[in-house]
N, C-alpha and C positions, 0 to 999 in steps of 0.2 A: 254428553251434551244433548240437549234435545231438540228435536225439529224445527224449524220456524218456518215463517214464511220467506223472509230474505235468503235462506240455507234452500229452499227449496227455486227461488230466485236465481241464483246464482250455477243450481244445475239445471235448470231451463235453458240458461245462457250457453252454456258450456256444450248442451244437445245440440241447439242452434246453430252454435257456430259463429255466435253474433248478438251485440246490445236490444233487437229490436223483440223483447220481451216483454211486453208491457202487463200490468195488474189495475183492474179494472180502470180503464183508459176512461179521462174524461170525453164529453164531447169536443172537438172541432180538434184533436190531435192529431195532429201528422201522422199516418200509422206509414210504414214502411215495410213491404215485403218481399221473401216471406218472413211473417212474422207469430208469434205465437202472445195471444189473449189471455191471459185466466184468472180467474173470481173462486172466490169462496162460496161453495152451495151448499154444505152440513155440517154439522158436526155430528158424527158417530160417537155416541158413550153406552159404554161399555157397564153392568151391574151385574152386583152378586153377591148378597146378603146385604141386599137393600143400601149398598154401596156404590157408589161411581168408582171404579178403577181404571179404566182406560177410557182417552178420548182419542179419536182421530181427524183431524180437519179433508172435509171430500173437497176437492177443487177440480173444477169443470177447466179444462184446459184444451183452448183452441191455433189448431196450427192453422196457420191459411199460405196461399202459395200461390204463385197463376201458373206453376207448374202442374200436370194432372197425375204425373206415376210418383207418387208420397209413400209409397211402398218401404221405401229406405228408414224413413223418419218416422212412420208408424212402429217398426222393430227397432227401433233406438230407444222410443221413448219406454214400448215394453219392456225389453234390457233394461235399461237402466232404474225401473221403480217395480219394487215390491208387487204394489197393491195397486197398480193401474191396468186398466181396461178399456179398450177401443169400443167407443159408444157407435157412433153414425159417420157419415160423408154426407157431404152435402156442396152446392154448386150456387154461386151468388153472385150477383156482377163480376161474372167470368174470370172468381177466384173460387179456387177447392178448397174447403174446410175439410178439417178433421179433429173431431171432438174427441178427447179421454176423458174419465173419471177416475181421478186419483184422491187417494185418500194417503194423506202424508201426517 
């Protein structure tokens, strides 16, 4: 079976802990946290003899938290995917971000 976005939904939830997952949230929504954000930013395609064979979708996925040691939840989300990677931190109306890039 193959990847999707809801299949990747679903163990977002499961890392969490908890429904407050959202995929690119409209404006004036309740966000609830800690919660995790994330969007679709590429798509990786993959060629070879002037063929597309593989594609993979990158998704920028944000945890936020007004807790500051994310320590725990940085190595869960590493564990649990292939092809993700700890981008940056960052600090915003006195909640901690932390950004990945996965490609699922």
């Amino acid at each position: 079976m193959k990847n999707n976005r809801l299949d990747l939904h679903a163990k977002l939830i499961d890392i969490l802990g908890s429904n407050n997952v959202y995929f690119q949230p409209p404006e004036g929504i309740r966000i609830k946290y800690p919660c995790i954000i994330y969007e679709r930013s590429s798509i990786d395609v993959n060629h070879a003899d002037d063929i597309s064979y593989a594609r993979m979708v990158q998704y920028e996925i944000m945890f936020i938290t007004k807790e500051p040691d994310t320590n725990d939840f940085i190595m869960k989300m590493l564990d649990a995917f292939k092809y993700c990677s700890y981008s940056r931190h960052f600090v915003s109306d006195n909640l901690n971000h932390e950004i990945f890039i996965l490609y699922y």
